[in-house]
Every structure is written in C-alpha cells, then in structure tokens.
N, C-alpha and C positions, 0 to 999 in steps of 0.2 A: 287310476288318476288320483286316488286317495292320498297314495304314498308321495306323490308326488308333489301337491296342495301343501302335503307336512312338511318337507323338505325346505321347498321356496318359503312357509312362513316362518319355520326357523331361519333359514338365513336373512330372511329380513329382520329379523330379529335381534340377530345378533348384532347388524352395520347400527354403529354408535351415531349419534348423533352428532353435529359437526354446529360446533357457536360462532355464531359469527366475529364476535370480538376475537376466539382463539383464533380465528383462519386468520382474520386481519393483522391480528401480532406477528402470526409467523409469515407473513408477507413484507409486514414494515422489516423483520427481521432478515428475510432473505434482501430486500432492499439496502439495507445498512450493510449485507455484508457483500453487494456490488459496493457500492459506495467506497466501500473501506480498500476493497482488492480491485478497485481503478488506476489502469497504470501500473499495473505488480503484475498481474498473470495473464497468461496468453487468454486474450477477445475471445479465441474462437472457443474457451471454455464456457465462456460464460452467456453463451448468444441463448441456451434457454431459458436460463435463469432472468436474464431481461426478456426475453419472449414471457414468458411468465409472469413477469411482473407487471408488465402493458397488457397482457390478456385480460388477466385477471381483475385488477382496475376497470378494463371496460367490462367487462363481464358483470361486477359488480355494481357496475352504474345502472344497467340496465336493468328490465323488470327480471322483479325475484317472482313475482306471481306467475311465471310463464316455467315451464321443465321441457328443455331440447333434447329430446330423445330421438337418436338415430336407428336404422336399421342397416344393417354395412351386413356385404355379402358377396360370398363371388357369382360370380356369371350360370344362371340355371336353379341358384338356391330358393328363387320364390319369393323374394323381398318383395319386387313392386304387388304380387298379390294377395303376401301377408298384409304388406301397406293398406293397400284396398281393403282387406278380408276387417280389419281395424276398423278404417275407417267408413266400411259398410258401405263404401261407396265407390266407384271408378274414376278414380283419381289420377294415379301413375299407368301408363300405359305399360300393357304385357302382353310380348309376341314372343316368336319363334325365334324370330331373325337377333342375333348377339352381335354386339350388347344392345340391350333395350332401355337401361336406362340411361343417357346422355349427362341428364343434370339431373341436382336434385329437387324434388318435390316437397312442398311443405304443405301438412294438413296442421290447420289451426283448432283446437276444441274452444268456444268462446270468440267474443269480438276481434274480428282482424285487427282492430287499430293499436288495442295493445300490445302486441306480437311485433307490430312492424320495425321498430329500432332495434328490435331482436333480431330480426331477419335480417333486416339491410346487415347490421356485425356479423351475423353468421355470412352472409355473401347467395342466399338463396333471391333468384331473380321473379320481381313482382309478380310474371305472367306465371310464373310456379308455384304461385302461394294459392292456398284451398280452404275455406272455414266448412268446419263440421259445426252447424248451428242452423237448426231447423226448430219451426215452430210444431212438427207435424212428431218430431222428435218428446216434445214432454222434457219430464224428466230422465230421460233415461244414457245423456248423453253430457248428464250434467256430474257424474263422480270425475271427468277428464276435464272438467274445465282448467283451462290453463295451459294443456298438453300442448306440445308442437312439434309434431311428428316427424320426422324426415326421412324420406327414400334416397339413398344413395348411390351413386353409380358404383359398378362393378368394382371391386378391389382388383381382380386379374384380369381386366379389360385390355382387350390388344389397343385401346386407344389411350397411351401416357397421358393425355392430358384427362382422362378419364381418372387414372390413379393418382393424379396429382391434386387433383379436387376431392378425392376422399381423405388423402392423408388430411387436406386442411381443414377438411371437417370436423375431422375424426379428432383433432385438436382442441374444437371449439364447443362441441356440442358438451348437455351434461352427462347422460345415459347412452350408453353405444347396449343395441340389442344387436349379436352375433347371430346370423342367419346362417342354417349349416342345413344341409340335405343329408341322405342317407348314401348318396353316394358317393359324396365330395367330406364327408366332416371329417374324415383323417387327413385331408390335401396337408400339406406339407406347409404353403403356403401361407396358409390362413394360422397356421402355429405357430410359424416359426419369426413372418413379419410381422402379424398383428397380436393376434393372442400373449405372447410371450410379453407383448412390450405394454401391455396391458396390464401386466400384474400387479402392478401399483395401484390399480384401480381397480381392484375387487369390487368393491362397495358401488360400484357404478357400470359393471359387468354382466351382463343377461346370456344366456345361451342358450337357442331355440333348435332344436331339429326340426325342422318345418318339412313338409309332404310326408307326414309320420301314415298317412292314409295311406300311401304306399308298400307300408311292412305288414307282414302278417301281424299280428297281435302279439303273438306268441316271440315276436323278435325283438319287441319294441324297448322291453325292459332291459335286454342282450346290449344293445344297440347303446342304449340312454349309460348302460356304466362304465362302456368301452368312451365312450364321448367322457364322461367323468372322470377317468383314469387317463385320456390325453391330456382333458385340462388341471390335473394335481402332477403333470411333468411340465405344464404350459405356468405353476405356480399360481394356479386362481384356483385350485380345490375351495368346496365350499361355495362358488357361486352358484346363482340358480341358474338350473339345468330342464328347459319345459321341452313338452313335444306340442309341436303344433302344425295344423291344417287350415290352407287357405280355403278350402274347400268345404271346410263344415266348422261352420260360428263355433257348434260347442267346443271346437277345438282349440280357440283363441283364448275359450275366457279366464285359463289359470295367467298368459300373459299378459289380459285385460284386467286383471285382476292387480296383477304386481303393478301395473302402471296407473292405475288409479290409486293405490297405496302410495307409489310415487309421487303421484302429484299433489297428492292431501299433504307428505310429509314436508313439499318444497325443501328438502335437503338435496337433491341430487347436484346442484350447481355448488355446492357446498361441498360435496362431498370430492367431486370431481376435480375441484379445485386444491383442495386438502390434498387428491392423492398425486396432483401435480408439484405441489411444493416437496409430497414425499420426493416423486422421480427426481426432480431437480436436485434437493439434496443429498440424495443417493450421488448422484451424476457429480457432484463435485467435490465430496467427501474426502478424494484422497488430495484434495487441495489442503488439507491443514489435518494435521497431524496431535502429536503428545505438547501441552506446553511449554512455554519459553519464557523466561524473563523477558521482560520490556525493556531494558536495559543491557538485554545480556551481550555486553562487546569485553571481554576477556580485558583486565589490566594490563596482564603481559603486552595482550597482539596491541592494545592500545599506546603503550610505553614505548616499544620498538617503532612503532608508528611516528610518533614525538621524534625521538631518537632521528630518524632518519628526515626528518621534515627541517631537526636543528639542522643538521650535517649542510642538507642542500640551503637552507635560508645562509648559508654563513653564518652561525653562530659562533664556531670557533674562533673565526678569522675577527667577525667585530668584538669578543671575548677578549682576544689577545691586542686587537688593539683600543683597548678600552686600558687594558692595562699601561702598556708604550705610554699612552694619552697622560694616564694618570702619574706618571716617573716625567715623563716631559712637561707635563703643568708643574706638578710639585718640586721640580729640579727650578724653573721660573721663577718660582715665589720663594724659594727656601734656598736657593744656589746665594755663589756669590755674587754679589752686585755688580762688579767687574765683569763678571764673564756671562752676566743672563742676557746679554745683547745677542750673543754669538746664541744662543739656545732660539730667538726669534726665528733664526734666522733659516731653521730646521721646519718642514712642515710638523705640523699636528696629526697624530695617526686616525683621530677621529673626524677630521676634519677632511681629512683626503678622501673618507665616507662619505662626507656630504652628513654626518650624524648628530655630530652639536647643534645645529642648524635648525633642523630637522626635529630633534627633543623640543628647542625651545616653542617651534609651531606645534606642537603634539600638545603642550601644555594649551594653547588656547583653546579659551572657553566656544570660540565657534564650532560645532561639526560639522558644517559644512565645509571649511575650510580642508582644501585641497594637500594630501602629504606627497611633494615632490619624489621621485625613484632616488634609492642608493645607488653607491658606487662600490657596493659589495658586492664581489666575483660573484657570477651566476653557478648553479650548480652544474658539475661535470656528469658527465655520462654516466659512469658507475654510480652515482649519491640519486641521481632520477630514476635506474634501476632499483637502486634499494628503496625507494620511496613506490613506486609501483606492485615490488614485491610486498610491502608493511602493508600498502592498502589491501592487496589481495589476500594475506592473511589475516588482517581485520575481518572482513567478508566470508571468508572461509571459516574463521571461527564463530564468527557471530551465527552463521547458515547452517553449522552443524548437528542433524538430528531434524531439519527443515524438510518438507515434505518437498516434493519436485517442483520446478517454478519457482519456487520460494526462494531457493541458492541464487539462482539468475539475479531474483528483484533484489538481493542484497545486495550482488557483487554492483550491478547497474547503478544502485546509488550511492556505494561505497564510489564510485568513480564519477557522480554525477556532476562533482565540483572541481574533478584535478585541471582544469584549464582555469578555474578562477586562483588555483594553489599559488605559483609564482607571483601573482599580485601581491594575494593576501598577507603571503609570506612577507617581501620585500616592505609594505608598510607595517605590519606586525616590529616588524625590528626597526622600522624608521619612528614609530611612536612612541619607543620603549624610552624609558628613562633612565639611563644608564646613570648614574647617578655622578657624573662628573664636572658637571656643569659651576657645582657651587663648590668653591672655596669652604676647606674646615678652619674653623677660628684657629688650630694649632699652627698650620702653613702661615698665616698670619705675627703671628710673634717669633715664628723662626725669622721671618721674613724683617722684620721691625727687627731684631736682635742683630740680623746681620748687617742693616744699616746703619745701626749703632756702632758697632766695632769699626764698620768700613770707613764711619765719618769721623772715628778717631783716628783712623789711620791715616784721612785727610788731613786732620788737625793736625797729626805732628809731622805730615810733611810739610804741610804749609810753611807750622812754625819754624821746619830747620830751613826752608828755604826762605824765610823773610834772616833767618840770622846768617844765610851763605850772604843775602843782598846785603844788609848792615855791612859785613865783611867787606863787599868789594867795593863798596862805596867809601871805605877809610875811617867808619863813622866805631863808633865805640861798641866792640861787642858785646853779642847781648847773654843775659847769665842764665843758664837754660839752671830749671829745678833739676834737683838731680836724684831720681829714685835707687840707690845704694850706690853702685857704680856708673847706672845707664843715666843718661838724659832724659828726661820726660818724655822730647819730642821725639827722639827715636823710641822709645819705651810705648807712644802712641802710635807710632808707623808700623814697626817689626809687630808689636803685639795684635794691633788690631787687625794685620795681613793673616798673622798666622791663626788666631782664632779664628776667622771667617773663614781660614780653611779647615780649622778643627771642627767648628760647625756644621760646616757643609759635609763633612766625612761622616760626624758622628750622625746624621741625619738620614744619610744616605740607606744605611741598612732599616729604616722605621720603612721611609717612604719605599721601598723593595716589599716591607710584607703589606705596607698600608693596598700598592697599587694590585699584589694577588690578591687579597681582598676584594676591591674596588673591580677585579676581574672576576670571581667567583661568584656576587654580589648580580653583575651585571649578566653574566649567564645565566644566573639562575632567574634574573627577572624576563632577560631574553626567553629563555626555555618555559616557563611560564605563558608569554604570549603566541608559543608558535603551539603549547600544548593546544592552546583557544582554539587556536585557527584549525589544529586539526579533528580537534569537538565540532566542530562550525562544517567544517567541510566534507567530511570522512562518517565521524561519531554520529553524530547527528542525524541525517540522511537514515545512515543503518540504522540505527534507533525509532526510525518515523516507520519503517517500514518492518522493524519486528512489534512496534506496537500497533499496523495496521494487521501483523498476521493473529496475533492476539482478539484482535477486535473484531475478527473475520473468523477467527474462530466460536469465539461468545456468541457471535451472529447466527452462526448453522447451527450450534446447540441451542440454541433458542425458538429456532426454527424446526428441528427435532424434536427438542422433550415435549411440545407444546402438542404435541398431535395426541 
C-alpha cells in the first residue's frame, strides 16, 4: 500500500490550483463569446456552453464550504457499500436484487442546513439526505467536514430513467469517484461513455478498484496497472488509481484520505469547473479559426457591387437625362427669344422623373420629411441577377479562410437588407443633387445679350414700319440714318436676327460639353450615394459579423490561455 499512498500524493500534487478570479475571467469570457456568436452559428453548438455558463453561476453562488463528491458505478461494483464503508454507517441500501440503487443518497459530513441549497441544485430528494455528525464521534469525523457524499444509481441500469439521472449528476457534482470491481473494470462501457469523456477533468477524477479482498494479493499489483494502462488510452493517465474494500475500514483509508485532502483544499468545485470551460472550449474550437480583418470585404467584390446597384437604381438613365435636362434648360435661357416658347413646350427630361422636385425637398432641413418614389424605370431581370450575384461575391470573399458556420453567417447578412435595396436605392437617387437646379451666371448674359440683339431687331422693325405707315398716310417721308449703304432700321432688324442666330450657334457647342459635364458631375454624385446605400446594406452587415468572429475569437483565447 506504500507505493500506492506515493503515487495518489504525487498526483495530488501535481493538480494546480485553480483562483477564483481566473475561473471567473474565463467564464465572463466564454459568456462574451456567446454574446458575440448570437444569431451567427447554429444553437445547437452552443447549448453547453450556455449550459455552462448557468451551471456554473449557480454553482458559484452556492456554498464553497461544501465538496459534492460522487460515487458513480455500474451495477455489482460495490458503490452503495463503499458508500456505507465511508460513511461508517448504513445509509444506502445493499441487496442482491439489481439495480439497488434507484435514487441517489446524500451523506452530509457537518450541519445539514448548510448543504441544503446544495442539494435542492444538485436535485437529491430530502428523504435521501443523511448527516454524518455525531457527538459520540469526537473528533474523528471532523477532517470531512464540509464533504457531501453521493451514492449514485447504476450507470448500466436496465432502468433509462436510472441512467438518465446519473448523467445529470455526473454533470453537477464536483469530484466523480469511479467505482470499478475486478470483474467488470475493463467493461467497455464505463471507458468508452464515461471515462473517456472525462478526460477533461483529471484533476477531479478518482479511480477505485473496490472488492480488491477478493484478489489474491499477489494479483493485486497485476490488476491495479492493467486498470492504469486502460485509463492512459481512456486519456486520464496520472489519476489516482486506489484499491479499495468495503469490507475492511483499513482498506478505505488511502480514499479517506484523498477526500479529506479534498475537502481542506475546497478546490474541487473549482477545479471541476475549470475543467468544464476546458471541455466547452475544446467543443467549439473549430468554430473560429486563423484571423481576419474587421474590415476585410475586398474593394474589388465591393466596387462590382456599386457597379451593379448603379445599373439597377437607374443611374445611367437619370445620368443621361440629367444631361437632355441640362441642353433643354440652357437652349431656354441662352436660345433665341423668338423661338424659346416652342422649347416650353417640350417636357423636361428631369422632370418626367419626378427629380427636380424631388432635389428641391431633399434640400430641406426636415428629416422627417417624406421623399416621394421616382419615375425611374425599375430594374430589369438580368441588372437584379447581377446585383444578387455582386452580393454573393461580397460574402464569398469576405468568408474566405472562415471556419464552417462562419460562410453561412456572412452570406445571411450580406443579404439581410436586399428587400430594403429598392427603397433605399430609389430615394438615394431622389435625394441626390444633381446639380441642375441652379442657373450659372454665364447662361444669364447669353441670355441678356440675346435680348439685346432681339430688341434691336425690334427697334428697327418698328422703325421701318412706322416709316411704311408715314408712306401710306401721304405724309412726308421719313429720312432713315444711313450706316454706308444700309438703313439703320434694316441694319437693326437684319442684324440683330442674324446675330441672335450667330449666338445661339456659337453657344451651342459650350452648352454640348458644359451638359456631359453637368452629366459626369451628376453620376458621379449619383454613384456616390448608391456606393452608401450599398455600405449601409450589404458592407455593413458583413462587417458586423466579421467583427463579431474576431471578437469571438479574442473570447476562446481568453478563455484558453487563462487556465
């Protein structure tokens, strides 16, 4: 037994200490990276990590001065009278007839009342609770104060509802003692559902051979490193490995021993915990991967995106009639005065938009103020597929290198706003200020210069027609000035026609490049507002959700290095 005393105190030994401020960081941390991956990856990854973090909370709330140590075991391995052989007392009943334990038993070391908000969370029923507290006792029952021992029912019990109340234990409690017999501790079961999935939790891992009275002596050491060499394939090498007998005390006390070391350290709820954040974070590890810009949505896939967002808003089409508008106003103000009636008379290309209209309310200082719909053609079928595809390549590159999950939560947001698209689109360009609204001071003095000409052209028809009337009246005609050979008053009719048409010609080619201007001008401001909308709608979105995989990654490295 010597070798054996050395063994369990070296691996007590070696299980580090666990601070309660570190456990609490990497819980706040596991919490932040629910938080953050709410809504991005599938629920059903994430149900232990919230299980964890509600346990763990209440667990913490309740007394630290108490250590919930289980006994778990299959059917024949001796638990309820290891149980007993502990607690020195006939506590758990032990028959023949399987299974014999139904529920579990709790022996309290110390006053019941402080254990009891421990028990009611753990789910052990009143009438099953036991205090080991005797006056007849002394001291010698006082190294366990605090213990709260548990009998649990059968793990291979033919009755499911049996096994289904030990997995929930086996959850809850802090210290799980592995009960194994000599006949049963290779079973298959006990390695491959429990043991195995324990490996997280060395540090809160015991492993008893119990009815060791039954080996010859000579087998016992045989026996004990065949059990060792299943559990360093079960991945818990290095836990303590005792032999024990319900039948003879001295054979309890190297596991009376560890559990009283137990209870002085009050780490096992600590530990336990610890090595459930490990499991947890193992468990979703492959949720986040190498990092990512925050940012990272490619210019290209961004640009083609735009590109295809103008296409469908109409930008070409109110572009080009931004220009029309601009040749049809400036032909108004700068044409001949004669014939700018007959230009009325022609609709406005910005106006058959509904756009002029529309600028001028964009300008007001309300925002509340409501922007009416255009009258710019809706997008066709092919410009909605290339807008579908831009977004899908947005998401597809932004996801690139994304752990699995991750591509979903992108493309899902990259498309989280295309029913608000066509709105946003159509007032995006109803807001725009195309910039045709106002009159340039030059259309003004073309405009004044050819009323000048025009109303000399007035004036000398006038004047030859007051000296036709002179004439037909018999009265004395009248002596027009005479500039070389011509008459003034025809010199003012002929001339001031033809300049206003030389005006109007030589002008004509300025207001030609002024309105591609005034068209380039207004695209680019147009394209500008629909880049917004697809920032706002598309960019955005994807960008919330690569900076929530960032943040959800910081979180499980947080939650990792910390241990």
């Amino acid at each position: 037994m010597t070798g054996i005393v050395g063994r369990v105190r070296d691996a007590l030994r070696g299980e580090r200490p666990v601070s309660p401020d570190t456990l609490i960081s990497r819980l706040e941390a596991v919490e932040r990276f629910l938080r953050v991956v709410d809504g991005h990856l599938p629920e059903e990854r994430l149900v232990p990590a919230r299980t964890l973090v509600e346990r763990a909370a209440a667990r913490l709330a309740l007394s630290r001065d108490h250590t919930v140590v289980a006994l778990a075991g299959s059917t024949g391995s001796g638990k309820s009278s290891l149980f007993n052989a502990l607690a020195r007392l006939e506590l758990s009943p032990v028959g023949v007839r399987r299974p014999t334990t139904g529920v579990a038993h709790a022996c309290v070391w110390g006053p019941l009342e402080g254990a009891n908000k421990l028990l009611d969370w753990v789910g052990v029923l009143p009438r099953q609770r036991y205090v080991r507290e005797s006056a007849l006792d002394g001291d010698d029952e006082a190294a366990l104060h605090g213990l709260v021992l548990l009998d649990l029912p059968d793990f291979d019990s033919v009755e499911r509802a049996h096994r289904l109340e030990v997995d929930r234990l086996l959850g809850l409690v802090d210290l799980v003692v592995w009960v194994v017999d000599p006949q049963k501790y290779a079973d298959r079961v006990i390695h491959t559902s429990y043991l195995r999935a324990f490996h997280r939790h060395r540090d809160v891992t015991v492993v008893v051979l119990n009815q060791a009275d039954r080996l010859p002596p000579a087998e016992l050491p045989r026996v004990l490193d065949d059990l060792r060499r299943l559990l360093t394939g079960d991945q818990l090498d290095g836990v303590p490995v005792l032999a024990t007998s319900a039948v003879d005390q001295t054979a309890t006390t190297n596991l009376r021993a560890l559990l009283e070391r137990t209870v002085t350290e009050r780490q096992a709820a600590l530990r336990r915990l610890a090595g459930d954040v490990d499991a947890v974070v193992a468990g979703v590890a492959d949720l986040v991967g190498p990092p990512v810009a925050e940012d990272g949505v490619d210019r290209g896939a961004a640009q083609q995106l735009s590109d295809a967002l103008a296409a469908a808003a109409g930008v070409p089409v109110v572009a080009e009639a931004t220009e029309r508008a601009y040749r049809h106003r400036a032909g108004a103000s700068t044409g001949w005065p004669l014939v700018r009636g007959w230009r009325r008379l022609r609709p406005d290309p910005l106006r058959r938009l509904h756009l002029p209209e529309l600028n001028r309310a964009g300008d007001d200082t309300d925002p509340a103020r409501p922007i009416a719909a255009t009258s710019v053609p809706g997008p066709t079928a092919a410009q909605r597929s290339a807008v579908a595809l831009a977004v899908r390549g947005v998401a597809e590159q932004a996801s690139a290198g994304l752990p699995a999950s991750w591509p979903n939560a992108v493309a899902g947001a990259a498309r989280s706003r295309l029913d608000d698209l066509p709105d946003a689109l159509d007032g995006a360009v109803a807001a725009t200020d195309l910039g045709v609204d106002r009159k340039p001071v030059w259309w003004r003095l073309v405009g004044g210069l050819q009323w000048l000409v025009t109303l000399a052209a007035f004036a000398g028809l006038g004047w030859l027609l007051v000296g036709y009337g002179v004439r037909v009246l018999g009265l004395p005609s009248l002596e027009y000035p005479m500039v070389g050979q011509v008459p003034m008053p025809t010199l003012l009719l002929i001339g001031g026609l033809l300049l206003g048409l030389l005006i109007a010609g030589l002008v004509r080619p300025v207001i030609g490049w002024a309105a591609r201007r005034a068209r380039r001008r207004a695209e680019t401001r147009l394209r500008a507002a629909v880049t917004e909308i697809a920032r706002n709608c598309v960019v955005a979105p994807v960008r919330a959700v690569l900076r929530s995989y960032a943040e959800a990654r910081d979180a499980l490295t947080a939650a990792t290095s910390q241990r």
